[in-house]
N, CA, C and O atoms as CSV, one atom per row, in Angstrom:
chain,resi,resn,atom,element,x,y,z
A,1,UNK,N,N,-39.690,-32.832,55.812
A,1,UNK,CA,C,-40.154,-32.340,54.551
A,1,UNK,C,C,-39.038,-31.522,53.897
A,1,UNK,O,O,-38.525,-30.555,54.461
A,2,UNK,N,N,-38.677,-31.963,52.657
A,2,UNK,CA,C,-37.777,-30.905,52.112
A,2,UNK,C,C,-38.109,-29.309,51.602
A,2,UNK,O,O,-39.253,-29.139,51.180
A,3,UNK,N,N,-37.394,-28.383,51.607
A,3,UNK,CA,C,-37.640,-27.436,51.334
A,3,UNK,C,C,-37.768,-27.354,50.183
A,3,UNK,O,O,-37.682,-28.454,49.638
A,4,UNK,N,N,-38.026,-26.130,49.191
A,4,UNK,CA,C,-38.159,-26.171,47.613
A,4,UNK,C,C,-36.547,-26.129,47.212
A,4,UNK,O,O,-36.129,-26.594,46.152
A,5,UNK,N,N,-35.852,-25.614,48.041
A,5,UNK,CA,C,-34.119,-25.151,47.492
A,5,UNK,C,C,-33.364,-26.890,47.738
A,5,UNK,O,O,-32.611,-27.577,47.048
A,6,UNK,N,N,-33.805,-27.017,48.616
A,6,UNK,CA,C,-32.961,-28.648,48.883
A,6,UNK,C,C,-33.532,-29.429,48.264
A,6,UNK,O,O,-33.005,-30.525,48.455
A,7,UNK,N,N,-34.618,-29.516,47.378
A,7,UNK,CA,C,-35.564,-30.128,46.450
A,7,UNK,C,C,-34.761,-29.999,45.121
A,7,UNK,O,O,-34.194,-30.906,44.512
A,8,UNK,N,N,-34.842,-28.550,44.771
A,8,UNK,CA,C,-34.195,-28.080,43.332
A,8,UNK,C,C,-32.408,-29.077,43.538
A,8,UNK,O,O,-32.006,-29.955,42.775
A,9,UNK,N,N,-31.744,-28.588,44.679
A,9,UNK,CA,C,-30.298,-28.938,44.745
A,9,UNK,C,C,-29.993,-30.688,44.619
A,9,UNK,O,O,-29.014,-31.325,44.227
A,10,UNK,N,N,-31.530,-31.147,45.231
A,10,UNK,CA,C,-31.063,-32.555,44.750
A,10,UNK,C,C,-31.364,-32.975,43.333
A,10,UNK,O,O,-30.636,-33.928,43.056
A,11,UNK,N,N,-32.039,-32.690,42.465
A,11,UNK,CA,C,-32.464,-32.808,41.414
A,11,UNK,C,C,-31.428,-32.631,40.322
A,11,UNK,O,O,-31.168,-33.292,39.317
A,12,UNK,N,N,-30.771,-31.190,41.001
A,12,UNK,CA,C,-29.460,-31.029,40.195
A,12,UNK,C,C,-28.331,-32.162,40.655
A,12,UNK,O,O,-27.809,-32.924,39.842
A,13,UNK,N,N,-28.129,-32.161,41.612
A,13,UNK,CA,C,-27.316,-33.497,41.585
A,13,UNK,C,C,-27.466,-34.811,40.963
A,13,UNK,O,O,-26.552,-35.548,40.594
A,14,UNK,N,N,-28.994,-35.064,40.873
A,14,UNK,CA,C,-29.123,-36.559,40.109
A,14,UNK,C,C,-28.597,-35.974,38.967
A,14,UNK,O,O,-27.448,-36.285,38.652
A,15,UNK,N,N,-29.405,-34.951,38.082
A,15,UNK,CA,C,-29.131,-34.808,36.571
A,15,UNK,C,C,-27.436,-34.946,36.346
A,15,UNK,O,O,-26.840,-35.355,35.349
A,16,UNK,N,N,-26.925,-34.484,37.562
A,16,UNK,CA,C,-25.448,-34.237,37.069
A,16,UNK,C,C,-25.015,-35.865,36.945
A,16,UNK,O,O,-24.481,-36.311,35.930
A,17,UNK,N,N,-25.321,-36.666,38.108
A,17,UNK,CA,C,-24.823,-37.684,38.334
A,17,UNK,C,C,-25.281,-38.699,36.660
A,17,UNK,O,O,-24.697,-39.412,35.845
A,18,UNK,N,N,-26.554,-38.201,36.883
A,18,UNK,CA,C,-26.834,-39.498,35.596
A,18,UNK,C,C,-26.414,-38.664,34.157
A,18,UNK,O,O,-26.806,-39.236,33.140
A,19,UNK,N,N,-25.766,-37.554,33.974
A,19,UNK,CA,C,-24.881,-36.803,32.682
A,19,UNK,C,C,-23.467,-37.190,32.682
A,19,UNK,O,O,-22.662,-37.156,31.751
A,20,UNK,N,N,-23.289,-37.626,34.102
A,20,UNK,CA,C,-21.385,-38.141,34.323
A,20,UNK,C,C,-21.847,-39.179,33.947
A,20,UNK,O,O,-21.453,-39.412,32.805
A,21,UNK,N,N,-22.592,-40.051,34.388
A,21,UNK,CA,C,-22.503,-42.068,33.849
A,21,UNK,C,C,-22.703,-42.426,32.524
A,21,UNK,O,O,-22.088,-43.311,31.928
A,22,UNK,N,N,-23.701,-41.617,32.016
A,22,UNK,CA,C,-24.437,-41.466,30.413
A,22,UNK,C,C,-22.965,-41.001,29.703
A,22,UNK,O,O,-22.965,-41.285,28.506
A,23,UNK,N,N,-21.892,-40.447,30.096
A,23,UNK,CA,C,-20.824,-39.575,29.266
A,23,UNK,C,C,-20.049,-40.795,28.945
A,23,UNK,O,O,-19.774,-41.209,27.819
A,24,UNK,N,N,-19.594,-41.546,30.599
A,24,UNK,CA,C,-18.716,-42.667,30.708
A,24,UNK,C,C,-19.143,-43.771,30.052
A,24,UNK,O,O,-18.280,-44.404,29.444
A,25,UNK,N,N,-20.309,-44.177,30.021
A,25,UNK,CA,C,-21.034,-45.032,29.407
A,25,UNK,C,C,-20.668,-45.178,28.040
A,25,UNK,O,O,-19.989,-46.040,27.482
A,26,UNK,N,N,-21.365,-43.967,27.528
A,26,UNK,CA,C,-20.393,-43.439,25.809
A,26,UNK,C,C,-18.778,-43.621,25.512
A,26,UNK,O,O,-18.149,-44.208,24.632
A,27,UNK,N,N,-18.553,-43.143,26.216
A,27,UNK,CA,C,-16.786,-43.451,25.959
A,27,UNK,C,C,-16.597,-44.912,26.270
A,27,UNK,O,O,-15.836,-45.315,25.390
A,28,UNK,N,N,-16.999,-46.243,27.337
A,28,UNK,CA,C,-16.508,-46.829,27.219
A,28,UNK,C,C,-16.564,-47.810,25.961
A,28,UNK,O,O,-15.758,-48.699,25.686
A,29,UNK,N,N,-17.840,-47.391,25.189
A,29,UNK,CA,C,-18.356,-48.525,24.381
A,29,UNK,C,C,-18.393,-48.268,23.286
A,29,UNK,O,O,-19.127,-48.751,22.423
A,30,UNK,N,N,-17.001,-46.867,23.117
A,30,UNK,CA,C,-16.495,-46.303,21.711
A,30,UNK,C,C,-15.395,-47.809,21.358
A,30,UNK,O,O,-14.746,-48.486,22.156
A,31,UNK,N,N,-15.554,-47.955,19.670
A,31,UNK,CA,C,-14.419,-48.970,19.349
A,31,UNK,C,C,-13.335,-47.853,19.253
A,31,UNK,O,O,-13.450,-46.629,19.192
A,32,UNK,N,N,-11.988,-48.868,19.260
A,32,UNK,CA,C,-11.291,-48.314,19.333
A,32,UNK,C,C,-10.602,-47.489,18.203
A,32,UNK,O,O,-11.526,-47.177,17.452
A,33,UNK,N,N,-9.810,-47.143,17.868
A,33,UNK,CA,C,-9.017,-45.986,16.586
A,33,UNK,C,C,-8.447,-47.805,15.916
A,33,UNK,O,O,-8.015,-48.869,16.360
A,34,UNK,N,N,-8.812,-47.193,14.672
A,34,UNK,CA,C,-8.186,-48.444,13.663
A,34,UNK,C,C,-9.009,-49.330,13.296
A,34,UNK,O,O,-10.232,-49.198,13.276
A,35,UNK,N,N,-8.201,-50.576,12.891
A,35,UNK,CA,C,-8.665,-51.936,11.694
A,35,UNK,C,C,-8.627,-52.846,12.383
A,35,UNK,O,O,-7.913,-52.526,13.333
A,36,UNK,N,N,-9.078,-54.139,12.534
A,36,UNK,CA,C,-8.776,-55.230,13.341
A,36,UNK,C,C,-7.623,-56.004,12.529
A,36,UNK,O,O,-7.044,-56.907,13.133
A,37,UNK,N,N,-7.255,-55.723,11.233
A,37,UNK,CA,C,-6.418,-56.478,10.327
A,37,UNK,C,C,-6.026,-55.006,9.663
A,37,UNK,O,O,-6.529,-53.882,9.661
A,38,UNK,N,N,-4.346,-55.911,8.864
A,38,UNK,CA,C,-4.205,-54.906,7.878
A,38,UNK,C,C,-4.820,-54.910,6.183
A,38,UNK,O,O,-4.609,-54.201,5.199
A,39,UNK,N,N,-5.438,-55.776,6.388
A,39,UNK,CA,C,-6.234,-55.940,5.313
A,39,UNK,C,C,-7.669,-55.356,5.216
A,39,UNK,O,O,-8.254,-55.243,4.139
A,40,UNK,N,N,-8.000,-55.128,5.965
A,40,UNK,CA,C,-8.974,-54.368,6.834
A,40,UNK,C,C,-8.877,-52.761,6.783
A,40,UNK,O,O,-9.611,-51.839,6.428
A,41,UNK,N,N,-7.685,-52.898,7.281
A,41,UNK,CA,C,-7.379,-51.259,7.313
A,41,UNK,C,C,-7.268,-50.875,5.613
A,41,UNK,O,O,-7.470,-49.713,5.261
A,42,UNK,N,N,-7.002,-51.725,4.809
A,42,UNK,CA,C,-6.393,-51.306,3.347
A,42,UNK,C,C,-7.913,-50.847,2.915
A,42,UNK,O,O,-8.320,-49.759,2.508
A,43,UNK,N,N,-8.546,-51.996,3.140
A,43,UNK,CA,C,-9.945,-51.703,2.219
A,43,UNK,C,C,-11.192,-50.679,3.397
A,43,UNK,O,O,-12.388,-50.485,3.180
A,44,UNK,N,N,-10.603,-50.333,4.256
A,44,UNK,CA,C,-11.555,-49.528,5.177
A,44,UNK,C,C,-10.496,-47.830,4.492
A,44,UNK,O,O,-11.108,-47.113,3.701
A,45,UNK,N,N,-9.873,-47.653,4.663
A,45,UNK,CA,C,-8.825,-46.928,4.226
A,45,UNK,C,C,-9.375,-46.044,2.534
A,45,UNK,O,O,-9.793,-44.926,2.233
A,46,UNK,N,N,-9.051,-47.358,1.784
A,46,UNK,CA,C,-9.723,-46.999,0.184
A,46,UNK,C,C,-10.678,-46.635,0.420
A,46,UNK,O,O,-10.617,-45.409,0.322
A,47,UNK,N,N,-12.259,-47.131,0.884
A,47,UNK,CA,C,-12.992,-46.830,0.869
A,47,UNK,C,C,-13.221,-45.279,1.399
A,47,UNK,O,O,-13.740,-44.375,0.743
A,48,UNK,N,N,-12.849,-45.217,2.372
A,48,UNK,CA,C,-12.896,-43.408,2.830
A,48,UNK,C,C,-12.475,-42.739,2.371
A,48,UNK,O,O,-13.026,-41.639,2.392
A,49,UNK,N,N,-10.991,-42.913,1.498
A,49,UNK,CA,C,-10.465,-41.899,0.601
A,49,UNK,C,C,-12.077,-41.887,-0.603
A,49,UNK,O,O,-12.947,-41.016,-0.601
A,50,UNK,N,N,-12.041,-42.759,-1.233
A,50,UNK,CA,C,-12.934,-42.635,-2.360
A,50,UNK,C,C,-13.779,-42.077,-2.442
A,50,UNK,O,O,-13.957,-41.132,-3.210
A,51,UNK,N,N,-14.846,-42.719,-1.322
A,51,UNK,CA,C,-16.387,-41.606,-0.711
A,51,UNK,C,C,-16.397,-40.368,-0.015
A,51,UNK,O,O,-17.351,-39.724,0.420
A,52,UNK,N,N,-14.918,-40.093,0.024
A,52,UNK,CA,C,-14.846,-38.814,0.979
A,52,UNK,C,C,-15.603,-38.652,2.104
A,52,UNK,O,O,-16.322,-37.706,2.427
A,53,UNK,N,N,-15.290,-39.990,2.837
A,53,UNK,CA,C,-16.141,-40.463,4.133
A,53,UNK,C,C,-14.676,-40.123,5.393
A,53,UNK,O,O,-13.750,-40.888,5.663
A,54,UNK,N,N,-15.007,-38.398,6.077
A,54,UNK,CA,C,-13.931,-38.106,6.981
A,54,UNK,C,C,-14.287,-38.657,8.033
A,54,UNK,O,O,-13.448,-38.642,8.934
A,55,UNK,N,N,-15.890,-39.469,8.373
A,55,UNK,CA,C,-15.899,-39.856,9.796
A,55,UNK,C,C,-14.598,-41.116,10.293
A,55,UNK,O,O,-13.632,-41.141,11.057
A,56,UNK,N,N,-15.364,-42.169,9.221
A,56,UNK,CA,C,-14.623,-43.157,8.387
A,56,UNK,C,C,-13.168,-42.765,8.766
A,56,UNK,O,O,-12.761,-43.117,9.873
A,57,UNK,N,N,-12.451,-42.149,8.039
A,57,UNK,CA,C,-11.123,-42.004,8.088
A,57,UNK,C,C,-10.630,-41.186,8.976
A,57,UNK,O,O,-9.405,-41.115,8.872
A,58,UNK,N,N,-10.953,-40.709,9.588
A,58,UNK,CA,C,-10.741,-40.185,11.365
A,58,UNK,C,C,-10.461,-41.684,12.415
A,58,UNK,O,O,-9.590,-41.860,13.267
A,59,UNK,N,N,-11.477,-42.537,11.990
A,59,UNK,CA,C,-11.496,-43.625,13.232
A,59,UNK,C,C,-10.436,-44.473,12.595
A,59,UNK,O,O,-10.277,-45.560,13.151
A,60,UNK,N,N,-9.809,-44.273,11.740
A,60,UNK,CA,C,-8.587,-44.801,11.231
A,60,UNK,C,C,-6.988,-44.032,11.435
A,60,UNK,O,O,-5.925,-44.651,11.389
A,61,UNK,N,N,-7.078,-43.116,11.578
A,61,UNK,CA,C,-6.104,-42.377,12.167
A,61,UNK,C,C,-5.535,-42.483,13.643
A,61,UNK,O,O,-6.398,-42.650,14.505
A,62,UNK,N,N,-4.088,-42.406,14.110
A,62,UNK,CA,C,-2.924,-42.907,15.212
A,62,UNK,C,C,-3.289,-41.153,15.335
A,62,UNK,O,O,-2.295,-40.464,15.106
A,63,UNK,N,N,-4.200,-40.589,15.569
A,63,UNK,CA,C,-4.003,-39.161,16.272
A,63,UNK,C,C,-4.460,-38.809,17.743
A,63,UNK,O,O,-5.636,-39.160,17.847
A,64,UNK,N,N,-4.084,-38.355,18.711
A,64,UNK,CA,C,-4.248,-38.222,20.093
A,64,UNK,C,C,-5.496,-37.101,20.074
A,64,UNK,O,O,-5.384,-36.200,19.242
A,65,UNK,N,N,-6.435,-37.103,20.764
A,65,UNK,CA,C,-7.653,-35.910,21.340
A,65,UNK,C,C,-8.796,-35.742,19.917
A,65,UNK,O,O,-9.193,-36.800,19.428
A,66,UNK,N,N,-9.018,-35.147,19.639
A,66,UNK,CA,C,-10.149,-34.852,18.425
A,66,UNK,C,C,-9.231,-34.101,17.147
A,66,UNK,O,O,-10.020,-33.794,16.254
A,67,UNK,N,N,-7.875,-33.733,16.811
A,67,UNK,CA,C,-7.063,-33.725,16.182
A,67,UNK,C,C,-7.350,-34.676,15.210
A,67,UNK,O,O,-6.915,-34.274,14.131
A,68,UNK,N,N,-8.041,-36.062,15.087
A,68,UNK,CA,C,-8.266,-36.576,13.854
A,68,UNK,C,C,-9.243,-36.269,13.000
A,68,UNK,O,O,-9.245,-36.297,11.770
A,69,UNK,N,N,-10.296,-35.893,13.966
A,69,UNK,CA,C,-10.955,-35.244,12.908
A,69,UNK,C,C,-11.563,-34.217,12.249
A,69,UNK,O,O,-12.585,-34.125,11.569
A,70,UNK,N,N,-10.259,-33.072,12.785
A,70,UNK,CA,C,-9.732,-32.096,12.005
A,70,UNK,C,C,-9.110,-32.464,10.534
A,70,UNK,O,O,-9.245,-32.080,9.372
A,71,UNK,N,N,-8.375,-33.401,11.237
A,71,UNK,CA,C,-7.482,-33.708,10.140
A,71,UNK,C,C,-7.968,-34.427,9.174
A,71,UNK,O,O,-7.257,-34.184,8.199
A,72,UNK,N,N,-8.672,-35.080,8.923
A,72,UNK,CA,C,-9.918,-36.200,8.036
A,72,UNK,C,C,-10.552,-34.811,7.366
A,72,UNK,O,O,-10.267,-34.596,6.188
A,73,UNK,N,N,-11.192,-34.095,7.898
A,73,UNK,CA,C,-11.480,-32.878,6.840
A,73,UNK,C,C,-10.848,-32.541,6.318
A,73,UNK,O,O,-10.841,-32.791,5.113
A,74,UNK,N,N,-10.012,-31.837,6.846
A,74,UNK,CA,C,-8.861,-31.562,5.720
A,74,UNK,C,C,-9.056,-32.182,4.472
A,74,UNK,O,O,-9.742,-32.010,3.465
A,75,UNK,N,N,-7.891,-33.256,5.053
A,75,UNK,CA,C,-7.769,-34.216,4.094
A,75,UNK,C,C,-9.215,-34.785,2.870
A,75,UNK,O,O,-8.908,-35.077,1.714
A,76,UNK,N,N,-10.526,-34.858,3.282
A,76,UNK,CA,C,-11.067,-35.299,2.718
A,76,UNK,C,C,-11.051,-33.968,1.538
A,76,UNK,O,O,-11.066,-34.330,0.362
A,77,UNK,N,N,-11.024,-32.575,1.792
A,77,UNK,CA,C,-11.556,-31.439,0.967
A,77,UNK,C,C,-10.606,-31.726,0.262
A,77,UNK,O,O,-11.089,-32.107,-0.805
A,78,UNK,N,N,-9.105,-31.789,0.201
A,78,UNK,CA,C,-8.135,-31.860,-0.434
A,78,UNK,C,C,-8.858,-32.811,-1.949
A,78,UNK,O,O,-9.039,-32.469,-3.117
A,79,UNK,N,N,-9.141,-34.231,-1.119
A,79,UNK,CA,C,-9.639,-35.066,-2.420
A,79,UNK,C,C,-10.711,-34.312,-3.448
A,79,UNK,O,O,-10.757,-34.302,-4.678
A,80,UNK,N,N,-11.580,-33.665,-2.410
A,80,UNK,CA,C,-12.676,-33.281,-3.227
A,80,UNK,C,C,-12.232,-32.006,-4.177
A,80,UNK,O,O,-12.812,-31.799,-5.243
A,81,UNK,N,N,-11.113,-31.133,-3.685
A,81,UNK,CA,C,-10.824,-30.120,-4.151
A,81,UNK,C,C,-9.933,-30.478,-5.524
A,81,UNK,O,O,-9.973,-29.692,-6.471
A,82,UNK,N,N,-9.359,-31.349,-5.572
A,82,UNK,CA,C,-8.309,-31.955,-6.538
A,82,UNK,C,C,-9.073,-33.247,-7.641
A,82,UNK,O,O,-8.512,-34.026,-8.412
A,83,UNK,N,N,-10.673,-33.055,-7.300
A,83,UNK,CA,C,-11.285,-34.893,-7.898
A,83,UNK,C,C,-10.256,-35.564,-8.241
A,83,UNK,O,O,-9.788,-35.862,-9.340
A,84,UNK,N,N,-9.922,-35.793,-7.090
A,84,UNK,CA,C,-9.020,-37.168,-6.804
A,84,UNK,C,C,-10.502,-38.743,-7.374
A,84,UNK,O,O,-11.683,-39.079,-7.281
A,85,UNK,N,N,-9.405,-39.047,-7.828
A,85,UNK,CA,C,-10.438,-41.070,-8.519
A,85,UNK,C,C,-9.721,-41.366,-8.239
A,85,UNK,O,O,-8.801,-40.852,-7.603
A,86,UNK,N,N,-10.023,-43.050,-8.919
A,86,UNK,CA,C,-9.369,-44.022,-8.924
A,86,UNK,C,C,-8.332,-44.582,-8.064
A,86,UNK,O,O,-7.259,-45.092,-8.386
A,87,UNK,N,N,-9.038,-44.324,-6.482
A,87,UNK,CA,C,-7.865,-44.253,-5.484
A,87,UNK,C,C,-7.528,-45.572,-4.790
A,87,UNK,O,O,-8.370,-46.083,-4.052
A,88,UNK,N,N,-6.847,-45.903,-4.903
A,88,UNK,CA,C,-6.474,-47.341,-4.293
A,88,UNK,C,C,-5.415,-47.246,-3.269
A,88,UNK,O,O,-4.635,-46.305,-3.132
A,89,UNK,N,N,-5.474,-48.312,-2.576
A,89,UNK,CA,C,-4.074,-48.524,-1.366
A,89,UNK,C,C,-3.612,-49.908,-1.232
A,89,UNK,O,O,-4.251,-50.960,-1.215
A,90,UNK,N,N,-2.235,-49.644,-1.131
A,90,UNK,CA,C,-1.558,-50.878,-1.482
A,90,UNK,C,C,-0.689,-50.973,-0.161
A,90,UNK,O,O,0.042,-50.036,0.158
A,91,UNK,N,N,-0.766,-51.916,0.462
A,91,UNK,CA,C,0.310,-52.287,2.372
A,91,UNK,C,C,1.357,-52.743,1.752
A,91,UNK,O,O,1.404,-53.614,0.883
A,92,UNK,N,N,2.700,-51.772,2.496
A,92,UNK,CA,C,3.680,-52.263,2.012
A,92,UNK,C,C,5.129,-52.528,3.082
A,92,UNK,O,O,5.393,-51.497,3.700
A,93,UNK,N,N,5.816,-53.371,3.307
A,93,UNK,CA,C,7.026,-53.929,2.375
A,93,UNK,C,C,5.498,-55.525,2.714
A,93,UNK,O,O,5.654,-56.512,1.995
A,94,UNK,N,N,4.807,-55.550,3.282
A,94,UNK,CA,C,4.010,-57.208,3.592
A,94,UNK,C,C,2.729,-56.435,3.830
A,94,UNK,O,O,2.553,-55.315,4.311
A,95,UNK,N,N,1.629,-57.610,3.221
A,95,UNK,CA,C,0.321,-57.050,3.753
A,95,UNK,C,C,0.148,-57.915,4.917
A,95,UNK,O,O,-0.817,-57.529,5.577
A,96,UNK,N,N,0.618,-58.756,5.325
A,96,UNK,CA,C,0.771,-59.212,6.768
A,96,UNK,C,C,0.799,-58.444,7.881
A,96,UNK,O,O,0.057,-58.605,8.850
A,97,UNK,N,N,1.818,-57.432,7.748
A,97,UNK,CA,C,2.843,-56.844,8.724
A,97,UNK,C,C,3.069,-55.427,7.886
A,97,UNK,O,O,4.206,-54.971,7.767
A,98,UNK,N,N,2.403,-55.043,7.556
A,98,UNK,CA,C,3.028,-53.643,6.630
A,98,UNK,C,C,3.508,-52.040,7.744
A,98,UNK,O,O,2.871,-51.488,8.641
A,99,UNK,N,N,4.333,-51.854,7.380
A,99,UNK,CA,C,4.949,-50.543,7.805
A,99,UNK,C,C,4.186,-48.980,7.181
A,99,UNK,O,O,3.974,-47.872,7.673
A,100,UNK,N,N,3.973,-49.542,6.027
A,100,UNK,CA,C,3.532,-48.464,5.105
A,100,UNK,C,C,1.915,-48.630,4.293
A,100,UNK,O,O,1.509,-49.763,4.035
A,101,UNK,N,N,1.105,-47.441,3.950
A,101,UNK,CA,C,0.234,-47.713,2.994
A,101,UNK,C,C,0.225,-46.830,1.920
A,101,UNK,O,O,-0.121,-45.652,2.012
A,102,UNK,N,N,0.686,-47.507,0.666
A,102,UNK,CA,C,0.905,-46.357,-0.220
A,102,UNK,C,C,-0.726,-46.252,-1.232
A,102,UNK,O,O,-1.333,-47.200,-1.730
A,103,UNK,N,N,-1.090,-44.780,-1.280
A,103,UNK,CA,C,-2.234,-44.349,-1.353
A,103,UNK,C,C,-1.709,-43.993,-2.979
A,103,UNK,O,O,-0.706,-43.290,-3.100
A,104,UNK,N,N,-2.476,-44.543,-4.314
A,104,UNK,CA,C,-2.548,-44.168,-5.377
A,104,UNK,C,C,-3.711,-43.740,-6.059
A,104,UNK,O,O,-4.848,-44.111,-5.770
A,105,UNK,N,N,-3.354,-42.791,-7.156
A,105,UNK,CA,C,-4.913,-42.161,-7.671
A,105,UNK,C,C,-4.636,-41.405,-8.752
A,105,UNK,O,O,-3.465,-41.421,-9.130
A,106,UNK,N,N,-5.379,-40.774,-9.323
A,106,UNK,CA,C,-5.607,-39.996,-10.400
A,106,UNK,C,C,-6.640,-37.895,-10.049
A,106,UNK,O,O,-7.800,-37.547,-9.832
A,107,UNK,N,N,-5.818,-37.447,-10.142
A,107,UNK,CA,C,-6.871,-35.912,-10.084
A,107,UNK,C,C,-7.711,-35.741,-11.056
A,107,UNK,O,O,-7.722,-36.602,-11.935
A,108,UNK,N,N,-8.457,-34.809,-11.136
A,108,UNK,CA,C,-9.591,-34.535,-11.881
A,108,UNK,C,C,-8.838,-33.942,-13.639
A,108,UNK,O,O,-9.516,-33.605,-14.611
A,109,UNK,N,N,-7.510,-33.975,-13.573
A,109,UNK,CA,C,-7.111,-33.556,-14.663
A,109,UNK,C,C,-6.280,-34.779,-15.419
A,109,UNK,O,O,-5.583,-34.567,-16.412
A,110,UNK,N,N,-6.460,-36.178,-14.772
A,110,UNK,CA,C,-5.869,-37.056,-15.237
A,110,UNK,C,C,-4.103,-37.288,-14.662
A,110,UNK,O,O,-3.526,-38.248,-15.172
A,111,UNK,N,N,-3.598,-36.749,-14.019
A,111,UNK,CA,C,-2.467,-36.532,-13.160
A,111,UNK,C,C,-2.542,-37.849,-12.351
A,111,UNK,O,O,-3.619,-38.058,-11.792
A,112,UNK,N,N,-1.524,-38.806,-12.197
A,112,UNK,CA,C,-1.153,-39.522,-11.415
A,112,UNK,C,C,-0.294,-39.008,-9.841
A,112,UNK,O,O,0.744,-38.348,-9.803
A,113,UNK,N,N,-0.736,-39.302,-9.162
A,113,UNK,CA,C,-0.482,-39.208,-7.571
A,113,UNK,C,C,-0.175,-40.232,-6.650
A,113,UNK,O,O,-0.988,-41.156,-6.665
A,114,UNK,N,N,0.620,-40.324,-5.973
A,114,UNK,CA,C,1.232,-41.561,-4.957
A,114,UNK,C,C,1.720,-40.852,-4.170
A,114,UNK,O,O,2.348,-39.810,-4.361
A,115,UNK,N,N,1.344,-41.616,-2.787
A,115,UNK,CA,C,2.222,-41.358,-1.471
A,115,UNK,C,C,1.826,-42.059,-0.640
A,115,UNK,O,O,0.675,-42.489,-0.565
A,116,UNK,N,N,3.251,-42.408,0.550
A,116,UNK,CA,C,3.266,-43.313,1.595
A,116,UNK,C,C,2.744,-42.250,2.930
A,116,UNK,O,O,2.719,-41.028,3.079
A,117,UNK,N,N,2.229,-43.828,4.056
A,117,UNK,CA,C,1.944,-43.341,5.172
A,117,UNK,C,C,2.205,-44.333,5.566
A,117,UNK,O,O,2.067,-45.464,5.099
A,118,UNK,N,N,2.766,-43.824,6.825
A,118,UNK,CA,C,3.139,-44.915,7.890
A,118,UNK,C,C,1.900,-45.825,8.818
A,118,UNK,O,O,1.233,-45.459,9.786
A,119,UNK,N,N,1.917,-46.964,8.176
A,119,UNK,CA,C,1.382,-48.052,9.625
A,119,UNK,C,C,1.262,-47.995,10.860
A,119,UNK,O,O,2.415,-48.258,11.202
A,120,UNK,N,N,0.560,-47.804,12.003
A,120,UNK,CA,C,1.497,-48.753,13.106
A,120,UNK,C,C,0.159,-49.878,13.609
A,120,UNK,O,O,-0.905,-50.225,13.097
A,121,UNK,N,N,0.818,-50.165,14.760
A,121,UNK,CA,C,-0.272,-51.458,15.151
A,121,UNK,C,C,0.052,-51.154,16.969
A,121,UNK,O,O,1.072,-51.008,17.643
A,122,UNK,N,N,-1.144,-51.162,17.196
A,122,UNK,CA,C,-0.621,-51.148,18.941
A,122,UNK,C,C,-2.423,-51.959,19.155
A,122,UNK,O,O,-3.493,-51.749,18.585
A,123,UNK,N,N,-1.987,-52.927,20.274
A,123,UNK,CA,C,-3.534,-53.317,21.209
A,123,UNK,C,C,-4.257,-54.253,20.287
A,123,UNK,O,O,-5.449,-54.332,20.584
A,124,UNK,N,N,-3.803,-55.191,18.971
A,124,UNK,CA,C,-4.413,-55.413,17.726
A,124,UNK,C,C,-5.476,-54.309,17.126
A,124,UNK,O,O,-6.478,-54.814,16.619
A,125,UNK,N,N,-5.419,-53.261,17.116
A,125,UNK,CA,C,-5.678,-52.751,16.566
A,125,UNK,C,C,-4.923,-51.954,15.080
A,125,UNK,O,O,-3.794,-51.720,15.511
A,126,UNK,N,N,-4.939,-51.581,14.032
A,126,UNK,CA,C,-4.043,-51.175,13.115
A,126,UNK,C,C,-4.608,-50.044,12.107
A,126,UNK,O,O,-5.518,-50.113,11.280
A,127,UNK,N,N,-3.406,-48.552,12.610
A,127,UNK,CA,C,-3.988,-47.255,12.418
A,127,UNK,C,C,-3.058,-46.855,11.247
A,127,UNK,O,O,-2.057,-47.525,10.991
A,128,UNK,N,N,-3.457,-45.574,10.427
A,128,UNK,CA,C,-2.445,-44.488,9.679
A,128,UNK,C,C,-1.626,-43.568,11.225
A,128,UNK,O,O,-1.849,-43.253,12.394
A,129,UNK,N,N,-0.703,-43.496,10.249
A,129,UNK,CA,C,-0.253,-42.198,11.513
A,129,UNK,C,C,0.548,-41.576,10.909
A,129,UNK,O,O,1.352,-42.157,10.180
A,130,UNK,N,N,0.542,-39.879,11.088
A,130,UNK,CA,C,0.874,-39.307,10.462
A,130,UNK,C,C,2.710,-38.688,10.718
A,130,UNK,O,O,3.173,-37.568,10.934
A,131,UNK,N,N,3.350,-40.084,10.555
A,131,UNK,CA,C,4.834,-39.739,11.108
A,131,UNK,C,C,5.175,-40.328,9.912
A,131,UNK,O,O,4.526,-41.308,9.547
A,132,UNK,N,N,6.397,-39.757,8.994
A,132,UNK,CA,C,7.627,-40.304,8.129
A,132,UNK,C,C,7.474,-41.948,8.026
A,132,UNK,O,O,7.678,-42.614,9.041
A,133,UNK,N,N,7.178,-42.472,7.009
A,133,UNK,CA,C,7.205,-43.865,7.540
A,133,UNK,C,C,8.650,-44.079,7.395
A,133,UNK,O,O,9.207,-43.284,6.639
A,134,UNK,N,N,9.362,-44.949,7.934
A,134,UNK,CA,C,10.787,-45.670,8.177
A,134,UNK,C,C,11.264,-46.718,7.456
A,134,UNK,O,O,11.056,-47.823,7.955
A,135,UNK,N,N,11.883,-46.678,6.353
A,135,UNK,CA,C,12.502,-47.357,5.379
A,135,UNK,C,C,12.933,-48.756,6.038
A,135,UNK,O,O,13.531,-49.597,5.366
């Protein structure tokens, strides 16, 4: 017959055991960071700038640990702070193979805005990342 303490101690062990598998479980059947295409990434990309969707543009980001989506806030307040419109993205030197995505738009005061971000592609998958893109 078990005691009440070796009763309680196994109980805690299942819960633990089935909180470790339930965790692993979750992580394995996260998709991965990025686009399956770069065409994909362009119009998954626009779209999050526009809606100021930081979940969205976190799972698009080349950032290591939960650092992306820090950084997706950010970034999204920036848009909202500036009413950023009319934002489009254009893959560049190839939308095949692009190195770069240059992000264009308009602020809430009618101001034109452009800037590049670097591509990369690892695993077919295809992310932003926040390094210098390379001429």
């Amino acid at each position: 017959m078990l005691s009440r303490r070796n009763a309680t101690v196994a109980l805690a062990v299942v819960v633990a055991v089935a909180w470790i598998a339930s965790i692993t479980v979750t992580v394995s059947h996260q998709d991965p960071p990025g686009a399956a295409s770069p065409p994909e990434l362009r119009t998954e990309l626009a779209a999050a700038l526009s809606g100021r969707d930081a979940d969205t543009l976190a799972g698009l980001f080349d950032v290591p640990g939960s650092g992306g989506d820090d950084l997706a806030k950010d970034y999204v307040s920036v848009l909202k702070d500036s009413s950023a419109r009319d934002i489009s993205v254009q893959l560049a030197p190839d939308e095949r193979s692009p190195t770069t995505a240059v992000v264009r738009g308009k602020t809430g005061t009618g101001e034109q805005f452009s800037y590049p971000l670097a591509v990369t592609s690892s695993k077919g998958r295809w992310t932003i990342a926040f390094t210098p893109p390379i001429p």
